[in-house]
Structure formats: structure tokens, C-alpha cells
C-alpha positions, 0 to 999 in steps of 0.5 A: 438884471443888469448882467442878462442886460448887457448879456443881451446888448453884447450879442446884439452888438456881436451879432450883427454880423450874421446879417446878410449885408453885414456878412463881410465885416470883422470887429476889431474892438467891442467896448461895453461898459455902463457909468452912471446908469448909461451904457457906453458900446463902441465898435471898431470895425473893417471889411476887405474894402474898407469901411466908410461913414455910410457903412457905419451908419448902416450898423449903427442903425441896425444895432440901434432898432435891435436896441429898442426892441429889448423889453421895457424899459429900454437901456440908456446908451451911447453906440459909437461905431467906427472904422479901423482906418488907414493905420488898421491895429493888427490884433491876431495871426489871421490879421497878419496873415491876411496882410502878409507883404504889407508894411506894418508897425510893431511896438513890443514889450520886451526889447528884440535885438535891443529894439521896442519898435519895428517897422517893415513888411511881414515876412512871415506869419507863424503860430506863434511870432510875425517875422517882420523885415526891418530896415534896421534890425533885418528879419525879425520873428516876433512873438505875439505875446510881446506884442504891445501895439501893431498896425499898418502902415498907410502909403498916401501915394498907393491911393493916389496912384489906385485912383489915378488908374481908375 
């Protein structure tokens, strides 16, 4: 029973982006577990855009109705959806792709060139590594299996200067 139930709250929660208004976003992170009776689901989400509290407003909606409309008697939870913010974790190759020439953040769990931590644009995305350009160690592949932690890093100026122009 409690199998099929979070079988069916996972594709409610994965599957609200087949929804037209939805259509845009990713998921980055999904969390389910149940404690002490009670399900506890967080989303982490993005769009090409950004994402704003009225976005996860609108999915936090949408992913509650479809909740209640689960057969009798209707799990207790807590949803949680939040936006990847300004510092967005970089989980795959499609992600460093996407924000190739952007400045990153890379911290790894094995030493490369006797460092654990990087910080420059992504160079170069490949199957297997992201070369990043650190001021510090020059170009440097990375491979994604060392890993541990990598997101963007967030220039407040280019905000500043985007909404000075508009």
C-alpha cells in the first residue's frame, strides 16, 4: 500500500510538467520521504527565465489538487517547492552545456592539480568532464564523477546593469 502511494504521489510530483503552463520548467531535485506517518516532498525547480514565488506558487497548487484527488483516504503531507536560485547547482552535462561561457563553481572529491575547488567559465563541456578555465589552475577538464558540488556563480552587477537597460 504505502509503495503504490508514493508510486503515485512521485508521478504526480514528476509529472507536472507535461502541463502546458508548466512545459518550460526542469526539476532539479525531488525529495520524497515519509516520517512518522506524514510525506514530506520538496521540489527544487528552474526555467530559462527564472523562477519567482508566483511560479512556485502555481506548482505548488497544481501538485496539491492533484494530491487531493488520490482515492481515500488522502495522505498527510507537507510540499515544499523552491526555485534554484541565483547560485543554480549544475547536476548534468545538458546543464553545463547550457551555461557554457558562464562562470561556475566546482568543488571535487578528488584533488586535480592538487585543488578541490574551482572557479571559472566552462570552457568546454564533453561526455565525460567540464573543462572549467580557473584563474588559478588554467584550463582544467573535470570529470563528472568527481563531482561533489557545482553551481553558477551570481554577478549582482550584470542584474543591476540588465535592469538599468530595460
Amino acid at each position: 500500500m504505502f509503495h503504490m502511494l508514493q508510486h503515485e504521489i512521485e508521478a504526480i510530483c514528476n509529472g507536472f510538467t507535461s502541463v502546458p503552463a508548466f512545459s518550460d520548467i526542469e526539476i532539479l531535485k525531488s525529495t520524497l520521504r515519509r516520517e512518522r506517518g506524514m510525506f514530506y516532498i520538496s521540489l527544487v525547480i528552474d526555467r530559462p527565465n527564472g523562477v519567482g514565488t508566483d511560479v512556485c506558487e502555481a506548482v505548488a497548487r497544481h501538485i496539491e489538487r492533484r494530491l487531493e484527488e488520490l482515492p481515500p483516504p488522502v495522505p498527510l503531507y507537507h510540499l515544499e517547492i523552491s526555485s534554484a536560485g541565483l547560485a543554480r547547482p549544475l547536476l548534468k552535462p545538458e546543464h553545463y552545456e547550457r551555461f557554457r561561457g558562464k562562470e561556475i563553481n566546482v568543488i571535487t572529491t578528488l584533488r586535480i592539480r592538487n585543488r578541490t575547488e574551482f572557479t571559472g567559465t566552462i570552457a568546454a563541456v564533453a561526455e565525460n568532464a567540464v573543462t572549467v578555465d580557473d584563474k588559478y589552475a588554467g584550463i582544467t577538464p573535470i570529470p563528472y564523477q568527481v563531482i561533489k558540488r557545482a553551481n553558477l556563480v551570481y554577478h549582482p552587477e550584470e542584474d543591476l546593469k540588465k535592469s538599468k537597460s530595460g
